[in-house]
C-alpha positions as CSV (number, residue, x, y, z in Angstrom):
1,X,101.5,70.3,85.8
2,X,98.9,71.5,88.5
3,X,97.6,75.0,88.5
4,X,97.9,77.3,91.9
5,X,95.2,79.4,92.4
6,X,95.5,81.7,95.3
7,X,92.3,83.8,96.6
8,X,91.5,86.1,99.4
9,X,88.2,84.9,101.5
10,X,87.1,88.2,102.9
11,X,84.1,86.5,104.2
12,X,85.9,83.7,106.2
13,X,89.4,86.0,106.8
14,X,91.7,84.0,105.5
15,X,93.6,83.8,102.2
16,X,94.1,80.4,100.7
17,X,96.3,78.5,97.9
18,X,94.8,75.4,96.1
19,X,96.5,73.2,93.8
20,X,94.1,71.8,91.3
21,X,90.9,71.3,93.4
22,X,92.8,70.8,96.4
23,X,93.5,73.6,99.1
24,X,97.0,72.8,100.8
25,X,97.8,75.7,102.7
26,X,95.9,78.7,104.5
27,X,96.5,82.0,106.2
28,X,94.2,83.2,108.8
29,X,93.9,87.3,108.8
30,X,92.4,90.0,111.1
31,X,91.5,93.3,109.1
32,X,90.6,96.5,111.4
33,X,91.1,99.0,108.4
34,X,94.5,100.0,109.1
35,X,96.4,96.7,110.0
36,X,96.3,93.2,109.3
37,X,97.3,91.2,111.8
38,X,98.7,87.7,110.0
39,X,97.7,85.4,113.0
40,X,97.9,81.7,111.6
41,X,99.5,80.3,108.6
42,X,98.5,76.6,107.9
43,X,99.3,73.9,105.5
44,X,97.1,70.4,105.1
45,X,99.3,67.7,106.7
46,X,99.7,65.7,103.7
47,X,101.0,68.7,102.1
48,X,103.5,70.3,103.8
49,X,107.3,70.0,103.4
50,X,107.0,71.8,99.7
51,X,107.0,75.7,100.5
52,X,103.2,76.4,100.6
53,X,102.9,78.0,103.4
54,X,105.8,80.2,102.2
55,X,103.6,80.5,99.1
56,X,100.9,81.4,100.5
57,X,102.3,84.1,102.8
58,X,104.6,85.8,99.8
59,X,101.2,86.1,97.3
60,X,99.5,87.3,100.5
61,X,102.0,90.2,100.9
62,X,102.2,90.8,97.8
63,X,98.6,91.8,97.2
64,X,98.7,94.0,100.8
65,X,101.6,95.5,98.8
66,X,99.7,96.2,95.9
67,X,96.6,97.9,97.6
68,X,98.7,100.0,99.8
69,X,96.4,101.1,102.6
70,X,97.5,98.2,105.1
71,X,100.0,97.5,107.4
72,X,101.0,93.5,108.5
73,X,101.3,92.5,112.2
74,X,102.7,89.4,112.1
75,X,101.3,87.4,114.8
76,X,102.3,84.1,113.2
77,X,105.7,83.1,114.7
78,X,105.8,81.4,110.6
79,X,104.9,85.2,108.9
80,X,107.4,86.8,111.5
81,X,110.0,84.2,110.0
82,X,109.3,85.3,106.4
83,X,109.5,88.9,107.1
84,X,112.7,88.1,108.8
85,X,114.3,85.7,105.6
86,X,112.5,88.4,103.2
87,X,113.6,92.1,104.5
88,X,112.8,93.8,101.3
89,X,109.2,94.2,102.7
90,X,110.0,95.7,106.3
91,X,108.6,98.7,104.8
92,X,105.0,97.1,105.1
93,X,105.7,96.0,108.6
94,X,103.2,98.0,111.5
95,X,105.3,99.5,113.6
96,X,106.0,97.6,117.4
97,X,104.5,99.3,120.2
98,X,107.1,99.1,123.3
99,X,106.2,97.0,126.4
């Protein structure tokens, strides 16, 4: 079986999931100290249809969770999804502004 190895880029703003030496799926971030704004979440053509992109969004939240000084704005239509199927982390959710 394949190892998953799941890492935050600071540097290029994005967290990523490999598999083996492979990277299959990506989320793009923005960090302005207070929020981050989940804007794109990504998964290598070849690789998609196996929850990756789910994957990579869950260990994601799960490490904003852990830290605690963040809020998520979930730009992503896919992030807004997860939060959505997942509501046991609405708590970590930015509040919307009104338009």
């Amino acid at each position: 079986m394949t190892a998953f190895r799941f890492a935050n880029e600071k540097d290029a703003s994005r967290y990523t999931l490999h598999k083996g030496s492979d990277l299959v799926s990506v989320l793009d971030y923005r960090d302005d100290g207070r929020t981050i704004a989940l804007t794109r979440a990504y998964t290598i053509p070849t690789f998609r249809g196996h929850g990756y992109a789910g994957q990579v969004v869950a260990r994601a939240v799960a490490e904003i969770e852990e830290r605690g000084d963040r809020v998520v704005s979930p730009v992503c239509w896919y992030v807004a999804d997860w939060f959505e199927a997942n509501p046991g982390h609405d708590e970590l959710l930015a509040p919307r502004r009104a338009s």
